[in-house]
N, C-alpha and C positions, 0 to 999 in steps of 0.2 A: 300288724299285717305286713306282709312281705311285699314291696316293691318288685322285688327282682322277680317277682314271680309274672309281671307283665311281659309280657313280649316287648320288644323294642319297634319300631318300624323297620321297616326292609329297606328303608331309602332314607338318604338324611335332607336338610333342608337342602334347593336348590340344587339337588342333583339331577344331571341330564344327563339324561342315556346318549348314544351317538348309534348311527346304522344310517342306512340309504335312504330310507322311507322318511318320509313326507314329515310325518310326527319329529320321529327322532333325528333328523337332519335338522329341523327347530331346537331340539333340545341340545344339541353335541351346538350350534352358536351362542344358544342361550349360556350353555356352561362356559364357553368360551371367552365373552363378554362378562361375566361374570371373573374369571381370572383378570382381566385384561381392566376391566372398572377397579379390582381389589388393588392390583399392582399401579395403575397410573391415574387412578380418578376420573370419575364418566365424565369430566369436562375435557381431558385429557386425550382420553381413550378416541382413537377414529377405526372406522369400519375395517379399515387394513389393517390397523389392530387385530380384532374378531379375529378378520377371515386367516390372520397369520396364524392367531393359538389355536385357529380351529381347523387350519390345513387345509384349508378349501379357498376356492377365490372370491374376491369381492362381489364379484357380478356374480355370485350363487349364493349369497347372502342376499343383494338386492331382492332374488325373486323370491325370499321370506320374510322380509325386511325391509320397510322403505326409509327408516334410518334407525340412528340409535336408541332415540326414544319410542319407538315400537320396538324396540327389542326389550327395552324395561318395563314396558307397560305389561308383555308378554309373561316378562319374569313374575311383576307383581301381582298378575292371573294365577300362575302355575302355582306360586307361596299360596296364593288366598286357598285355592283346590288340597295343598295341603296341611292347610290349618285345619280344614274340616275332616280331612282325615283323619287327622290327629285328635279332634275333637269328640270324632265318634268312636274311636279307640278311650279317650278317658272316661265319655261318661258309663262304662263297662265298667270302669275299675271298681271296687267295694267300698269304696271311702274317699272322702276329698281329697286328704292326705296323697293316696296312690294318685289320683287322677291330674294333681299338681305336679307331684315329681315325675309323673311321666308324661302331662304335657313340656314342662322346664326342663328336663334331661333329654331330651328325643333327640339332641342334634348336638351333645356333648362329644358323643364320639365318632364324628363326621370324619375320616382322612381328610378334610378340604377345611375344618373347622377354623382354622387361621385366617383363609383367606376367604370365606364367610363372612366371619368377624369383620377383619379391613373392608368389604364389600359394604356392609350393615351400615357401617361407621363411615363410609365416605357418601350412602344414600341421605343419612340424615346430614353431613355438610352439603350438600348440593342440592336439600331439599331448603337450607336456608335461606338461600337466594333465587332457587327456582321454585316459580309458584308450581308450573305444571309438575315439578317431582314432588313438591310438596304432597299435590292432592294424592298422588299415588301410595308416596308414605303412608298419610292419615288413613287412607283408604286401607292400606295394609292392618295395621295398628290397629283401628277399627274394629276389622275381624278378629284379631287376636285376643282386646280386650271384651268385645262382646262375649268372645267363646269362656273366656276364664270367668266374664260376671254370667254366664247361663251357668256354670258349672260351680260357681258358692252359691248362688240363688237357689238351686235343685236339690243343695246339700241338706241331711238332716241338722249339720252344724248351723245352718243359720235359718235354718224353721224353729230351733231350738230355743232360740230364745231373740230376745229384740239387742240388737247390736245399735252404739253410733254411728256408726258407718253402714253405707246402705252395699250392698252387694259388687256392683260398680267403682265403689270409690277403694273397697278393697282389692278389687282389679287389679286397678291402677297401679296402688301402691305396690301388688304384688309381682306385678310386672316390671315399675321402674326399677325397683331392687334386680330383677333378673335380669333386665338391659344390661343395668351397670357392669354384671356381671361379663355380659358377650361382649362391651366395649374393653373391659382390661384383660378378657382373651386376644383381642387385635393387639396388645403390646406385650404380651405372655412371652417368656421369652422360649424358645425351641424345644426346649425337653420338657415343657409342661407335658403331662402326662394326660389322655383323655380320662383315666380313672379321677385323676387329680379336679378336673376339670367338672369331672360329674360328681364328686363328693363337694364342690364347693356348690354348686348348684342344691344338690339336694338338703346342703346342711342348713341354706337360705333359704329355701322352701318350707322347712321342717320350722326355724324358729320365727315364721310369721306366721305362720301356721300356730305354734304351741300360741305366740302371742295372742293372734285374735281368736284361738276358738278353744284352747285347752281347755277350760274349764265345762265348756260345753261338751267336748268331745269326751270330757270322763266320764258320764253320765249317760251320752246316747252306748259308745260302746265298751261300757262298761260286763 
């Protein structure tokens, strides 16, 4: 079955619109904050920070924001809103197969994907020491692996037959492999390619895929 025959999303991870209104004058800080966490680290980062990548003044952040950490809790909202979108975009697909590679490719070719990455990657250091970022992490991660174990649990691949691994635990693992993966985009170096980036995503998709379910999957679509 063809992959590419999915649509991509119209938006990538963490992308904020920016305009006057209300909505998007939260989102044009949130994205800002978001560069400003990538480049200097949220422990680093101060609201003059924000308000300087976001061109607007401090005290017009206050009245969105009553500090930094409502500005990340906001961000951790908006990801969670689009894991589910992205969630009910796979389970459309025809096959597990598609609905993996195109939850784990969705945000390969971000123009911000670098600084994504370094964002991603400086949330889990500073969830290490902060309990309160922690919970927002987990909280994050949570939804993302709940959605990938609803989406092998639903599969004909794993009605198919009894696995050792229970649907959950294949999550996990299918997940830490594609972390790994957005951690050594944060040190990629500049000319990585987003093709490059999405063929290593999907070819690590594909062979945890053949590993736990080929032999199942020869049979159902066959």
């Amino acid at each position: 079955m063809n992959v590419h025959s999915i649509t991509p999303p119209s938006r990538p991870m963490a992308s904020f619109r920016s305009s006057d209104s209300t909505p998007d004058r939260r989102e044009q800080i949130m994205r800002a904050a978001m560069v400003c966490f990538a480049k200097h680290g949220f422990h680093q980062t101060s609201m003059h920070d924000i308000s300087g990548e976001a061109g607007i003044s401090v005290g017009l952040i206050y009245r969105y924001f009553e500090n930094k950490d409502a500005v990340i809790s906001a961000m951790a909202d908006a990801h969670k809103e689009e894991i589910q979108e992205l969630l009910d975009r796979a389970r459309q697909a025809p096959s597990l197969l598609e609905a993996l590679e195109l939850f784990f490719t969705a945000h390969c070719c971000s123009d911000e994907r670098q600084i994504e990455c370094a964002f991603v990657v400086d949330l889990f250091a500073e969830g290490s020491r902060n309990p309160g970022m922690a919970r927002l992490v987990r909280d994050v991660l949570d939804s993302l692996i709940d959605g990938v174990t609803e989406l092998i649990a639903q599969s004909p691949e794993m009605r198919a037959v009894r696995h050792e691994m229970n649907p959950r635990q294949m999550a996990e693992l299918i997940f830490a492999a594609s972390r790994g993966l957005l951690m050594r985009d944060a040190v990629d170096a500049p000319g990585t390619s987003d093709a490059e980036r999405r063929e290593r995503q999907i070819e690590l998709v594909r062979s945890l895929w053949r590993l736990l379910f080929r032999k199942e999957s020869e049979s159902i679509y066959a």
